[in-house]
SERO-4910 file (N, C-alpha, C, O; in steps of 0.05 Angstrom, whole numbers):
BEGIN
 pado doro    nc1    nc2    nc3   cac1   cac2   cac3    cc1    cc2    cc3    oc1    oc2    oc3
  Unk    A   -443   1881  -2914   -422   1863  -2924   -426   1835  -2912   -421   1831  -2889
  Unk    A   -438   1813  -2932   -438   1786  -2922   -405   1772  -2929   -390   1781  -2947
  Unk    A   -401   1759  -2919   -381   1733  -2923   -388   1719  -2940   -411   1712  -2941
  Unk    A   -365   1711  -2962   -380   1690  -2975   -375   1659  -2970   -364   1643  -2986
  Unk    A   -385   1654  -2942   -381   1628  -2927   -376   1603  -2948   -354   1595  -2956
  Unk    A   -398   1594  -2955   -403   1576  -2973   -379   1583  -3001   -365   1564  -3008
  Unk    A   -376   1599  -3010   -358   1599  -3027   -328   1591  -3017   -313   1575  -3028
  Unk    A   -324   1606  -2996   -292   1605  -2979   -292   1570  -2977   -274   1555  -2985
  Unk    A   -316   1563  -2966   -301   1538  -2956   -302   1518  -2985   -282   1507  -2994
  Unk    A   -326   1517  -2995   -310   1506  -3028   -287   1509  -3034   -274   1488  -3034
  Unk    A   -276   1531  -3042   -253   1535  -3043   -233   1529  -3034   -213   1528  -3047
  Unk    A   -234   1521  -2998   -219   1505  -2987   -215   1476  -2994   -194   1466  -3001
  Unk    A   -241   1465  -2992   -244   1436  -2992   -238   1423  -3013   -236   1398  -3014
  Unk    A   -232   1445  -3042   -216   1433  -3070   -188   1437  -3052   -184   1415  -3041
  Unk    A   -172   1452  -3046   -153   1460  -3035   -143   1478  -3053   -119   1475  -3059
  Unk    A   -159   1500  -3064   -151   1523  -3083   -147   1541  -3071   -163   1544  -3052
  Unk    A   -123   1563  -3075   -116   1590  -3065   -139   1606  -3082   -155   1605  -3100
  Unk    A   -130   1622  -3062   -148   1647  -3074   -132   1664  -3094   -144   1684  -3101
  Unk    A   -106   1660  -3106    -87   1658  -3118    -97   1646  -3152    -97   1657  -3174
  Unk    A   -104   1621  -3144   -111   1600  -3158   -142   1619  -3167   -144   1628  -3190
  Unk    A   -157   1621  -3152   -188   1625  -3164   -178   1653  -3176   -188   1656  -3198
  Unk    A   -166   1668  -3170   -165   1694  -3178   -153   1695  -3214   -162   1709  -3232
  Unk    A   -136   1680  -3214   -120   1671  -3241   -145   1662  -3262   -148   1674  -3284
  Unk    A   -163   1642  -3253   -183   1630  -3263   -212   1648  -3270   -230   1646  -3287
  Unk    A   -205   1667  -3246   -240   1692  -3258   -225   1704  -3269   -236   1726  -3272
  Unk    A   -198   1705  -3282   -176   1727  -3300   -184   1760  -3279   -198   1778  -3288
  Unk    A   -169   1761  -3250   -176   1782  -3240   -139   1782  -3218   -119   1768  -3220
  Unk    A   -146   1800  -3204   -121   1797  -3187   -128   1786  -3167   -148   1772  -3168
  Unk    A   -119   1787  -3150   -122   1769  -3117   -133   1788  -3099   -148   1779  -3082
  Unk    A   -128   1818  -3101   -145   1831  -3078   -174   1836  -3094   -190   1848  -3079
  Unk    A   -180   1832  -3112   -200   1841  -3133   -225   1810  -3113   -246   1810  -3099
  Unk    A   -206   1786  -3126   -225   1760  -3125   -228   1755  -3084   -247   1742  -3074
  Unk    A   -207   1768  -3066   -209   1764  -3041   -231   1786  -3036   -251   1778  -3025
  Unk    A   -232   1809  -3042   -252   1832  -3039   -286   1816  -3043   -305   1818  -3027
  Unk    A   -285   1805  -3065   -312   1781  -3071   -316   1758  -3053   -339   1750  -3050
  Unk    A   -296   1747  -3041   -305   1725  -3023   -307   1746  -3000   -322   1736  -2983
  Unk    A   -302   1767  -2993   -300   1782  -2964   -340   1795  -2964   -355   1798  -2945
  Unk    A   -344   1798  -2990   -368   1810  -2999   -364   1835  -2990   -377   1842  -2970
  Unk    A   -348   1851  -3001   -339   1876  -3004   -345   1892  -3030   -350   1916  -3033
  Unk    A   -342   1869  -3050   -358   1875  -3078   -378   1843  -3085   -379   1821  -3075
  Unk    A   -391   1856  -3104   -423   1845  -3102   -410   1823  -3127   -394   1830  -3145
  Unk    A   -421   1799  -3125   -401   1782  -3147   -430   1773  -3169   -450   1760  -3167
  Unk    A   -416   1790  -3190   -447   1781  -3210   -450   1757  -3223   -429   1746  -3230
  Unk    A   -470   1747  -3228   -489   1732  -3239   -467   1708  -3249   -463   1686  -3238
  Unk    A   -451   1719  -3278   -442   1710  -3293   -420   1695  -3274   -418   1671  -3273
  Unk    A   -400   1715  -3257   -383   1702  -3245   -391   1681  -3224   -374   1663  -3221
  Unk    A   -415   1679  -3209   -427   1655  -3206   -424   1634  -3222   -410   1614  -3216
  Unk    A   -435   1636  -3241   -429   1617  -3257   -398   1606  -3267   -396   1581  -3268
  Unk    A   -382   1617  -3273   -350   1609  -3275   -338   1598  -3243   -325   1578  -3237
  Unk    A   -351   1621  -3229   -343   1595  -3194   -345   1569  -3187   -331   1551  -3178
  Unk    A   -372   1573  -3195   -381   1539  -3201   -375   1525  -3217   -371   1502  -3208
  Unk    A   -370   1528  -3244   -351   1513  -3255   -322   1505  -3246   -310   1483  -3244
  Unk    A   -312   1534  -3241   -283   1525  -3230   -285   1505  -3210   -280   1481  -3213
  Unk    A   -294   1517  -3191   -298   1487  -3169   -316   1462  -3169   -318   1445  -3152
  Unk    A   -326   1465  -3188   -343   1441  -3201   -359   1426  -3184   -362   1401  -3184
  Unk    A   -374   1449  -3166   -403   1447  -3160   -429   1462  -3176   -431   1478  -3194
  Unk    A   -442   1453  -3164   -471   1463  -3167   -469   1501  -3160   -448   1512  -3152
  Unk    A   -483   1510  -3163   -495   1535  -3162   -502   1530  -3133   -489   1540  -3115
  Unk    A   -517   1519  -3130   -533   1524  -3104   -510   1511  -3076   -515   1512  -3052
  Unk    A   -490   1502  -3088   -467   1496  -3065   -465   1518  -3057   -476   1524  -3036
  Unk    A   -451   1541  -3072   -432   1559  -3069   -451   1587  -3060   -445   1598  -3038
  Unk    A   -474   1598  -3079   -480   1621  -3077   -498   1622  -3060   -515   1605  -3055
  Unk    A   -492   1652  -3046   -501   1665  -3028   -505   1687  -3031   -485   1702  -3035
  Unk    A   -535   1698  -3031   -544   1731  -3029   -533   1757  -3020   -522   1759  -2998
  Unk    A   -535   1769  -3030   -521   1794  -3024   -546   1810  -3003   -547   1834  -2996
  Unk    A   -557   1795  -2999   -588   1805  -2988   -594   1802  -2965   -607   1781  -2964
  Unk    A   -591   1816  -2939   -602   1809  -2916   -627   1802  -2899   -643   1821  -2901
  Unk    A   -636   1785  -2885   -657   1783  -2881   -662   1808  -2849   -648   1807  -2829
  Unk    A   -683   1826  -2853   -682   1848  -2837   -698   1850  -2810   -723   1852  -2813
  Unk    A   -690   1850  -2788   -706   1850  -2769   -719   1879  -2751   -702   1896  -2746
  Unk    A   -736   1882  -2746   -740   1910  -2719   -750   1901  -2695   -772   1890  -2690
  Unk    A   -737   1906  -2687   -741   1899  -2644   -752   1937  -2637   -745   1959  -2645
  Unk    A   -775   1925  -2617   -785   1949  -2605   -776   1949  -2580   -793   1941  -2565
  Unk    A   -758   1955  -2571   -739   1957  -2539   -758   1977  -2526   -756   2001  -2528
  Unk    A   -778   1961  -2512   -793   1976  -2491   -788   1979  -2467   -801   1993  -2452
  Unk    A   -757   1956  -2459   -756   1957  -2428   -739   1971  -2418   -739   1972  -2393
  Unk    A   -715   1990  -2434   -694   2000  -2430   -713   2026  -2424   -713   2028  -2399
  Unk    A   -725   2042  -2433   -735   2063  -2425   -729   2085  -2442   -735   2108  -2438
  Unk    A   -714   2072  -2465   -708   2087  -2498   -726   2071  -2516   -715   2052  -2526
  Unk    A   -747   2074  -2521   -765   2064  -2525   -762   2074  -2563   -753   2096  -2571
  Unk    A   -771   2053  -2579   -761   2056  -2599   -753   2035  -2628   -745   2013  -2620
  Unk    A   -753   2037  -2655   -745   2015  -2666   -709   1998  -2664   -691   2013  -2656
  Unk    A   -705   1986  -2667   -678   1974  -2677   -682   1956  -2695   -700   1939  -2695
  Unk    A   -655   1963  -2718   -659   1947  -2736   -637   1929  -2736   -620   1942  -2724
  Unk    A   -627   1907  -2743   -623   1891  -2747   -613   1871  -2768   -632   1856  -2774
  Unk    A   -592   1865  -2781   -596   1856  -2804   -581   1825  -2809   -557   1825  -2810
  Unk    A   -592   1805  -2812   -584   1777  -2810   -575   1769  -2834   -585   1775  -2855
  Unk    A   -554   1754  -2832   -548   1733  -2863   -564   1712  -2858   -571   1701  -2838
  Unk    A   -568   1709  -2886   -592   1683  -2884   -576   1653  -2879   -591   1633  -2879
  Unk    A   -553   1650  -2876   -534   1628  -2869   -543   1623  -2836   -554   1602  -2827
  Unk    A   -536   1649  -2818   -539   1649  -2791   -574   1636  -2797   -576   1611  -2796
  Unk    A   -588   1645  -2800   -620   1631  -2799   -626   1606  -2801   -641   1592  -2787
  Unk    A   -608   1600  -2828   -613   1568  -2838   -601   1557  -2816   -614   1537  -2808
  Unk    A   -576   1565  -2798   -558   1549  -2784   -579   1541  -2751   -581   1518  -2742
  Unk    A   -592   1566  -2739   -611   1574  -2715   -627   1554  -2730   -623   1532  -2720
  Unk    A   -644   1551  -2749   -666   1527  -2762   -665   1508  -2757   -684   1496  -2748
  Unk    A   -643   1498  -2761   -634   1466  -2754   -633   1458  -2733   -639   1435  -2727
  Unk    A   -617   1487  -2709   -607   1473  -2683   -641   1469  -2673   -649   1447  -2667
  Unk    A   -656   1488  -2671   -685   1493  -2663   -696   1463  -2671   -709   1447  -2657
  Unk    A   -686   1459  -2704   -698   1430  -2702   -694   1409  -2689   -710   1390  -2688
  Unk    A   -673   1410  -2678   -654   1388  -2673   -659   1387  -2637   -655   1365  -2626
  Unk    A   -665   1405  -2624   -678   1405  -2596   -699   1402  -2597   -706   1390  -2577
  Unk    A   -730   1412  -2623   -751   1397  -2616   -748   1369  -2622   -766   1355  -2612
  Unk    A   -733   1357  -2634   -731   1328  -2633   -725   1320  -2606   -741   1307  -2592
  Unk    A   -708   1326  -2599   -696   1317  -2572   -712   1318  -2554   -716   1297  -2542
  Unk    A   -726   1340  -2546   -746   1343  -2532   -771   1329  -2527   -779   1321  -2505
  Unk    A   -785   1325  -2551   -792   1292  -2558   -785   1270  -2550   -798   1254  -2538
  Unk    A   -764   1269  -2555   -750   1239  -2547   -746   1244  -2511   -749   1225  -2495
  Unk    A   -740   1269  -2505   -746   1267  -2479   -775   1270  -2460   -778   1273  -2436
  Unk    A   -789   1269  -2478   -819   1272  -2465   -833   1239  -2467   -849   1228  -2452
  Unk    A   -817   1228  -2494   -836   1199  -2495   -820   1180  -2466   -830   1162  -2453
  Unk    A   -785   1193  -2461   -772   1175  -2441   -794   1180  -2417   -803   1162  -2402
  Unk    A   -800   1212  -2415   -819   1209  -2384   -841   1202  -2381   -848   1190  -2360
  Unk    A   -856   1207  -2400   -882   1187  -2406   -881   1157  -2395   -898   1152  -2378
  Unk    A   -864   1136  -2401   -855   1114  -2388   -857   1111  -2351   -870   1096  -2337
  Unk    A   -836   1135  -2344   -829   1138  -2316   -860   1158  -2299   -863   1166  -2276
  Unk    A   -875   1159  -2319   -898   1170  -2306   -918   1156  -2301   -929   1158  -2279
  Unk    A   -927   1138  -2321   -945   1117  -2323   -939   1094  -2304   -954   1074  -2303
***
C-alpha cells in the first residue's frame, strides 16, 4: 500500500476536499479516500480525470503502484539470511537529492580547505 503523496498534496494546494474530488470522479468519499490511501489501485483513466480536475500535468500527480524492491543479506546478527524490503520510489527520489545536495557541499567544503592548506 503506497500513499498517494503527490496526489494528496495537489489536492491540498487547489484547496479541494476529498469531498470535492470524490463528487468529481462521480464516486463516494470512502471509495476516492481508499485511492489517495492506495488501498485501491487507481486506473489509468482515472489518472487522467485527476489531472484534469486539478489541472495539472500527469506527471505532477501520478505515482506507481509499484515498489522499488530491496534484499539485505544480514550476516552479522547470526540469522544469517535474505530480507526483503520494499521502497516507494518517492522515498528514493527524496534520499537522491539529499545525497546530491551533500556531495555538493562537500565540494564546496573541500575547495574552502584546499585554500587553508596551500
Amino acid at each position: 500500500m503506497i500513499q498517494k503523496t503527490k496526489l494528496i498534496n495537489a489536492r491540498k494546494n487547489k484547496n479541494f476536499s476529498q469531498e470535492y474530488m470524490a463528487k468529481a470522479m462521480c464516486m463516494d468519499v470512502s471509495n476516492y479516500s481508499r485511492r489517495e490511501k492506495g488501498q485501491i489501485k487507481i486506473a489509468p483513466a482515472e489518472w487522467e480525470k485527476l489531472s484534469n480536475v486539478l489541472e495539472v500535468s500527469l506527471e505532477e500527480i501520478y505515482e506507481s503502484d509499484e515498489h522499488m524492491m530491496f534484499v539485505y543479506n544480514d550476516q552479522s546478527s547470526g540469522n544469517s539470511g535474505n530480507h526483503f524490503y520494499s521502497v516507494p520510489q518517492y522515498l528514493l527520489d527524496t534520499q537522491k537529492k539529499y545525497i546530491e545536495r551533500l556531495e555538493a557541499e562537500n565540494c564546496h567544503l573541500i575547495e574552502k580547505l584546499k585554500k587553508y592548506i596551500s
